[in-house]
C-alpha positions in Angstrom: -53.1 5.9 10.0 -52.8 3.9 7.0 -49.2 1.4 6.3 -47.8 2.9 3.4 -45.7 0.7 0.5 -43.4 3.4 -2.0 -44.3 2.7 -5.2 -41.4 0.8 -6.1 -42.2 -1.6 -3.7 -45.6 -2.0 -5.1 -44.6 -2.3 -8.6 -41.9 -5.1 -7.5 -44.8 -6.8 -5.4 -48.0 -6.9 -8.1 -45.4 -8.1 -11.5 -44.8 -11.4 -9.2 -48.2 -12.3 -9.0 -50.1 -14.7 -11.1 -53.7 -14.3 -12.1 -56.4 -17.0 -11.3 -57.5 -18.9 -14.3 -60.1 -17.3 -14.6 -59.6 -13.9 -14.4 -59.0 -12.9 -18.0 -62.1 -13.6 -19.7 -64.3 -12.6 -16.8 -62.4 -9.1 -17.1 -63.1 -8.7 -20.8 -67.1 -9.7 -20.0 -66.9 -6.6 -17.3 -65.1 -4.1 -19.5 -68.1 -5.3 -22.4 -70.8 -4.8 -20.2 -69.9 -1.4 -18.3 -69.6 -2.2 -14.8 -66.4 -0.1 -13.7 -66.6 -1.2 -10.0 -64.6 -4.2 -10.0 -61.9 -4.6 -7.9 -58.4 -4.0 -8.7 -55.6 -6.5 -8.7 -53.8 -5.4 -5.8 -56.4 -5.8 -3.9 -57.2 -9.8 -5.5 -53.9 -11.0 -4.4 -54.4 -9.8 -0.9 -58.1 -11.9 -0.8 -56.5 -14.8 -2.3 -53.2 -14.6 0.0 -56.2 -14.4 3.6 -58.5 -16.8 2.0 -55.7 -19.5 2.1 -54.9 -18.8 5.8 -58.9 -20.4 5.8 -58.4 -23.9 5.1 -61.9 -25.3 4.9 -63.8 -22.0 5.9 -66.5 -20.4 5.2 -66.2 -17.4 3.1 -69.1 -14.5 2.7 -68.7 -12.4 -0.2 -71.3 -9.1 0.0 -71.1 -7.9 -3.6 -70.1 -10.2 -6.3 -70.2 -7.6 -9.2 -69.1 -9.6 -12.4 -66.9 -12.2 -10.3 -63.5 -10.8 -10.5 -62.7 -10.6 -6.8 -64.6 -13.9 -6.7 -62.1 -15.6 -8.8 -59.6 -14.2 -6.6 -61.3 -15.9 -3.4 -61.8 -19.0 -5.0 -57.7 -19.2 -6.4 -56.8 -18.7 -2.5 -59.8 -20.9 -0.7 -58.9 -25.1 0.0 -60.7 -27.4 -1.7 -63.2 -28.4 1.1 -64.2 -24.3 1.9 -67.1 -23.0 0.7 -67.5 -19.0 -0.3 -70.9 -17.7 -0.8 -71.6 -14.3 -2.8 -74.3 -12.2 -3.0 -75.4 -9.4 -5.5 -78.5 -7.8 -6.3 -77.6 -7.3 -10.1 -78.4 -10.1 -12.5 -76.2 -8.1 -15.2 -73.5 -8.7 -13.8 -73.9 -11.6 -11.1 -74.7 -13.4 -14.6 -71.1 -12.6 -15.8 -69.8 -14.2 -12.4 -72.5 -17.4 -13.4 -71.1 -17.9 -16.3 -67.6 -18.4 -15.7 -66.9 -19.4 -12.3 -70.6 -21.0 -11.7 -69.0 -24.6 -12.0 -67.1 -24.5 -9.2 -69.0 -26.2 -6.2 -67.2 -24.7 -3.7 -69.3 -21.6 -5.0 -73.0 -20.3 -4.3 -74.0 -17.2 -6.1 -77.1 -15.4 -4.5 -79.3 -12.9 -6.3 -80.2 -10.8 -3.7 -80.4 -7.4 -2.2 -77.9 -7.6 0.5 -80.2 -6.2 3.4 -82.7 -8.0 3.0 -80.1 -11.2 2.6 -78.6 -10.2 5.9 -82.0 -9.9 7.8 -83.0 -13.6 7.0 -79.6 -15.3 7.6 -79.1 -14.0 11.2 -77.7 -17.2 12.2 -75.1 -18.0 9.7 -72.0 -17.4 10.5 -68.1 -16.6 8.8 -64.6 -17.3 9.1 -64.1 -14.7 6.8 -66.2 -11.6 5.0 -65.2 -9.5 1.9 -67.9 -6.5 2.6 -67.5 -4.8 -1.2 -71.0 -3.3 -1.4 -72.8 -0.9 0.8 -74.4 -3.9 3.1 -72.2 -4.9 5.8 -70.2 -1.9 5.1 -71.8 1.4 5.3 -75.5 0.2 6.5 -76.2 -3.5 8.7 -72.6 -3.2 9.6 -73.1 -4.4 13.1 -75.4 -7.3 11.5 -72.5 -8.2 9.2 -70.2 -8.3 11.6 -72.4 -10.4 14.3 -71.9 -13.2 11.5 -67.8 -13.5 11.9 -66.3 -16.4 14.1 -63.9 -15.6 16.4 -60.3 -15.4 14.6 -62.6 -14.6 11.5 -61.2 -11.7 8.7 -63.7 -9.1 7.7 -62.0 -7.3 5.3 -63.1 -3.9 3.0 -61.7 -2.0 0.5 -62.1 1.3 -1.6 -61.2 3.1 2.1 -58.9 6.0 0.3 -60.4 8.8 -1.8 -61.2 7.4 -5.5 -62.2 10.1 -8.5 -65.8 8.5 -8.6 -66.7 9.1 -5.0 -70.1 10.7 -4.7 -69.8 14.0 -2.8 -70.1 13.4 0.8 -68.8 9.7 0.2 -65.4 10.4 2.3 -67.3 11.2 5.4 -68.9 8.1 5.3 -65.7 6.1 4.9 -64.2 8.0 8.0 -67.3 7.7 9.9 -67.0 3.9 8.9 -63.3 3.6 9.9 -64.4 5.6 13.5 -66.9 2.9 14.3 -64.9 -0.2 13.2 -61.8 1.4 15.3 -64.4 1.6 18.2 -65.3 -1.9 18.4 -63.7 -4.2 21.1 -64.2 -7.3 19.8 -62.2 -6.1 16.7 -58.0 -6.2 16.2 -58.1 -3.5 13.3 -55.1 -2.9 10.2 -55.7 -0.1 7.6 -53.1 -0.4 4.9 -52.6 2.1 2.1 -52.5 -0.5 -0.4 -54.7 -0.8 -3.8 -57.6 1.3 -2.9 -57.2 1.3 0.8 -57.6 -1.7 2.5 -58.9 -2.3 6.4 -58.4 -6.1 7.3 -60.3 -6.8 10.8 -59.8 -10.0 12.8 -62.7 -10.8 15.4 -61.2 -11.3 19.0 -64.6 -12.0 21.0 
């Protein structure tokens, strides 16, 4: 079961919000270069509000797209945390390099994310935004083996969306199944933005 907000309450919540500094001129670079699986803003304020519950942590991003949920991240994380991001499409991982590349809390990977996962076993996360298919719906378990103990792993596009492959839904049940299996996970779906699970790792 998902926590639902009326729409009312959603309205009210997203006009208070401010944007990161950011986020305006990497959004018109996304809408020029076609890439139409950013995430929404809804979901941005909720990164930003859990990365700053991570004073000087290390944040995991597994798919930067263009950088707009990165700027999110970044608006929320202290000054002495450190977020890395991977994505395996120049494109657009050139988008996120071009405006939020100065920051040096930031490292921006070009990568496929399995084969990123398989040769940094031993890193590890106080907090993972999975928002690509690795860590999410394939090397979940390695994903997850990276998150410290009171670490977030958090996903999002969990409720039906219009450009959802056929047989797509199954695989987000099967994912929410397996993540509300797990032991070592405290687990919180919320119907908010696109669906949101936030996980916090108990052992």
């Amino acid at each position: 079961m998902y926590i639902a907000f009326n729409k009312t309450e959603k309205t009210m919540l997203n006009d208070i919000q401010e944007l990161p500094n950011s986020f305006q001129v990497i959004k018109e670079d996304t809408e020029a270069s076609g890439f139409t699986m950013a995430s929404d803003i809804a979901t941005g304020t909720l990164l930003r509000t859990l990365a700053a519950s991570k004073p000087g942590g290390d944040f995991l991003e597994l798919g930067t797209g263009t950088g707009l949920s990165t700027s999110w991240l970044l608006d929320g994380m202290s000054a002495d945390a450190k977020l890395t991001s991977i994505d395996n499409d120049e494109r657009f991982l050139s988008i996120a390099r071009k405006h939020l590349g100065h920051d040096p809390r930031l490292t921006l990977v070009s990568s496929d994310g399995g084969d990123w996962l398989s040769t940094n076993t031993g890193a590890t996360y106080d907090y993972i935004f999975a928002d690509t298919w690795h860590g999410k719906y394939l090397m979940l378990d390695e994903g997850l083996e990276m998150l410290k103990i009171g670490g977030l792993y958090i996903v999002d596009d969990m409720l039906p969306q219009d450009n959802w492959p056929e047989g797509h839904d199954e695989k987000a049940k099967a994912l929410v199944r397996k993540l509300d299996q797990r032991k070592d996970l405290v687990v919180s779906k919320l119907h908010w933005a696109t669906g949101i699970i936030i996980c916090t790792k108990i052992h």
